[in-house]
C-alpha positions in Angstrom: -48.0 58.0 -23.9 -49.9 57.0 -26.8 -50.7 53.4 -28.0 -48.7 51.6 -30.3 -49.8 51.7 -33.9 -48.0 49.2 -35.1 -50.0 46.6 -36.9 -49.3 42.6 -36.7 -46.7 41.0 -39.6 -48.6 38.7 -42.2 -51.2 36.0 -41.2 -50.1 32.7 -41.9 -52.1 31.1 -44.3 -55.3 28.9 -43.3 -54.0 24.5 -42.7 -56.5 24.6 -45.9 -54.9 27.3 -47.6 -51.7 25.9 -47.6 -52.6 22.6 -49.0 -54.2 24.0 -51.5 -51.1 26.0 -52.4 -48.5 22.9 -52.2 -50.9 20.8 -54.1 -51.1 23.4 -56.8 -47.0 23.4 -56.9 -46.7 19.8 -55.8 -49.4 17.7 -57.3 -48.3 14.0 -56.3 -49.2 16.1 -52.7 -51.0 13.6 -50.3 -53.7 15.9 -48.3 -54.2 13.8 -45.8 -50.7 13.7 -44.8 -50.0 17.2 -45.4 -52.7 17.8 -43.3 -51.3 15.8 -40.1 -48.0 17.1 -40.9 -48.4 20.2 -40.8 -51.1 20.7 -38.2 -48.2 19.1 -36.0 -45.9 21.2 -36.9 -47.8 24.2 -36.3 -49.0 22.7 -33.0 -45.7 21.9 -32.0 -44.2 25.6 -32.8 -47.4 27.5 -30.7 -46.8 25.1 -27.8 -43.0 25.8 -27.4 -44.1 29.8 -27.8 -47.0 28.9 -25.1 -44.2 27.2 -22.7 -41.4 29.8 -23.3 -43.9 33.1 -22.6 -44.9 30.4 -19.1 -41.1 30.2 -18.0 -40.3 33.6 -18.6 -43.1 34.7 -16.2 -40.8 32.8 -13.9 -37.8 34.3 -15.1 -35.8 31.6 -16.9 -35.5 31.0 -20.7 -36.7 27.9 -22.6 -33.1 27.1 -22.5 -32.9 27.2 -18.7 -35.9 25.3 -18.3 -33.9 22.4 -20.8 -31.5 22.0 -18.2 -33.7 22.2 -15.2 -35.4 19.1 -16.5 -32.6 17.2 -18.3 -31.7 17.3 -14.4 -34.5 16.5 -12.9 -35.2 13.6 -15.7 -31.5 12.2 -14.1 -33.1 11.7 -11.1 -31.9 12.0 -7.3 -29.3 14.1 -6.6 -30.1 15.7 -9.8 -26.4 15.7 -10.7 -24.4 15.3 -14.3 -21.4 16.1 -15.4 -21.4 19.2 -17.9 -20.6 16.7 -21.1 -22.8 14.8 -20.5 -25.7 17.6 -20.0 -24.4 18.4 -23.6 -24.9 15.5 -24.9 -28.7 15.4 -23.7 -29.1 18.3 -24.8 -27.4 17.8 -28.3 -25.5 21.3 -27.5 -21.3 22.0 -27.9 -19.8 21.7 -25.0 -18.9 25.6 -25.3 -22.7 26.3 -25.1 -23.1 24.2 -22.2 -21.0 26.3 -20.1 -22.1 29.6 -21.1 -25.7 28.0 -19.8 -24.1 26.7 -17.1 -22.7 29.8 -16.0 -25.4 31.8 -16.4 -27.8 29.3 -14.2 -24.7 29.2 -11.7 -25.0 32.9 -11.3 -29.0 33.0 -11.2 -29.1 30.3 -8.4 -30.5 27.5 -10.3 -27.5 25.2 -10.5 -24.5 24.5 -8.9 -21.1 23.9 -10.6 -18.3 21.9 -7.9 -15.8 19.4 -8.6 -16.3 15.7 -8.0 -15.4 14.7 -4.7 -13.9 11.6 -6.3 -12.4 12.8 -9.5 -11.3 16.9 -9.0 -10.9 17.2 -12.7 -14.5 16.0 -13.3 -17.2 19.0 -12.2 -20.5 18.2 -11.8 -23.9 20.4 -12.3 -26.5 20.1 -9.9 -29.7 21.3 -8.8 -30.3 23.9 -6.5 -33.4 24.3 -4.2 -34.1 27.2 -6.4 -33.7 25.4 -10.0 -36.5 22.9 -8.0 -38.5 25.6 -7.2 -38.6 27.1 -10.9 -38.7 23.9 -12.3 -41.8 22.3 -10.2 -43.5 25.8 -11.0 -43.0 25.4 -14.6 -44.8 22.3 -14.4 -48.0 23.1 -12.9 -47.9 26.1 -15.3 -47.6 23.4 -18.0 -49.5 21.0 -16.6 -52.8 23.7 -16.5 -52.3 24.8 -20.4 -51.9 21.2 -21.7 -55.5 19.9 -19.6 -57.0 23.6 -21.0 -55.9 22.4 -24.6 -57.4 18.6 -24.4 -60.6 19.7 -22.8 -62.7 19.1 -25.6 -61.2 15.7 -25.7 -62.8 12.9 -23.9 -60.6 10.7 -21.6 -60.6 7.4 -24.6 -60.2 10.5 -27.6 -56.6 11.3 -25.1 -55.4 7.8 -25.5 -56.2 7.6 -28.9 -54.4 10.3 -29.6 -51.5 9.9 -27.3 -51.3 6.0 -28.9 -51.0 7.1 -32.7 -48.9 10.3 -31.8 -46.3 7.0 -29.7 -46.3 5.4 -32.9 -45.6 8.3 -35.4 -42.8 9.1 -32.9 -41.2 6.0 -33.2 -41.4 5.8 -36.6 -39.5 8.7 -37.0 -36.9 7.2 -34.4 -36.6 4.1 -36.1 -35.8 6.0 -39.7 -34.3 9.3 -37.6 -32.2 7.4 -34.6 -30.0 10.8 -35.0 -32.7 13.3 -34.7 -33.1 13.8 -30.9 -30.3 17.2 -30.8 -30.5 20.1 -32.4 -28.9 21.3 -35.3 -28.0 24.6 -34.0 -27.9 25.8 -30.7 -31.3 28.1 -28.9 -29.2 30.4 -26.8 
């Protein structure tokens, strides 16, 4: 077999080089805040490509790994009703039961009526989805301390403190912003 040849797409440009290029089309352009926005942005994008190569050694999808901890965030028994994993997860209610379905089959949830409403079905963790999901975490857990190491412990809260507050200023102006606008599956 011989190696692949192929050779990598086109670099993004440099944070610098990118500035440079919106304040040369956009001159009111405030650098500062480009630069902020856009490193976040950029951080934001390699972390979610970090997490979803993580998962998939464990053989979910990012998707799968949504609903394994929209479960686990509902607490003890780790049950909810279909809609209202939609809803969390700003997904149709068709796309939550293809995902559904698919977990179903793969052992990490299970689907069963309500014992006290047999029209209602509730979605619930397996021992399996646990398993996947606590692994998934200490995977996460490892990369996230490996990318704050040059931080010191008061640099951490610092950051953590400003990035709160940009985040709720964004919820404040944004209260509809916490979906998606299209579905990941």
């Amino acid at each position: 077999m011989s190696e692949s040849t192929e050779e990598p797409g086109p670099q993004e440009p440099s944070l610098d080089e990118q500035i440079a290029a919106y304040q040369r089309e956009f001159r009111d352009l405030d650098p500062q805040v480009e630069q902020v926005v856009s490193a976040l942005g950029r951080l934001n994008r390699r972390m979610n490509v970090a997490y979803g190569r993580q998962v998939a050694t464990l053989g979910i999808s990012n998707a799968e790994w949504e609903v394994l901890k929209t479960l686990v965030l509902a607490g003890a028994p780790y049950r909810l009703g279909p809609g209202e994993l939609a809803k969390r997860l700003g997904l149709t209610p068709a796309a939550m039961t293809h995902r559904v379905d698919r977990m179903a089959g793969e052992g990490l949830v299970t689907r069963d009526r309500d014992e006290n409403n047999r029209v209602r079905v509730i979605v619930e963790l397996t021992d399996e989805g646990r398993t996947k999901w606590l692994e998934a975490m200490r995977m996460a857990s490892d990369f996230e301390e490996d990318i704050l190491q040059d931080l010191s412990g008061e640099e951490r809260g610092v950051l953590g403190e400003l990035l709160v507050r940009l985040l709720r200023r964004v919820e404040h102006s944004q209260p509809d912003a916490g979906g998606r606008l299209t579905d990941l599956d």
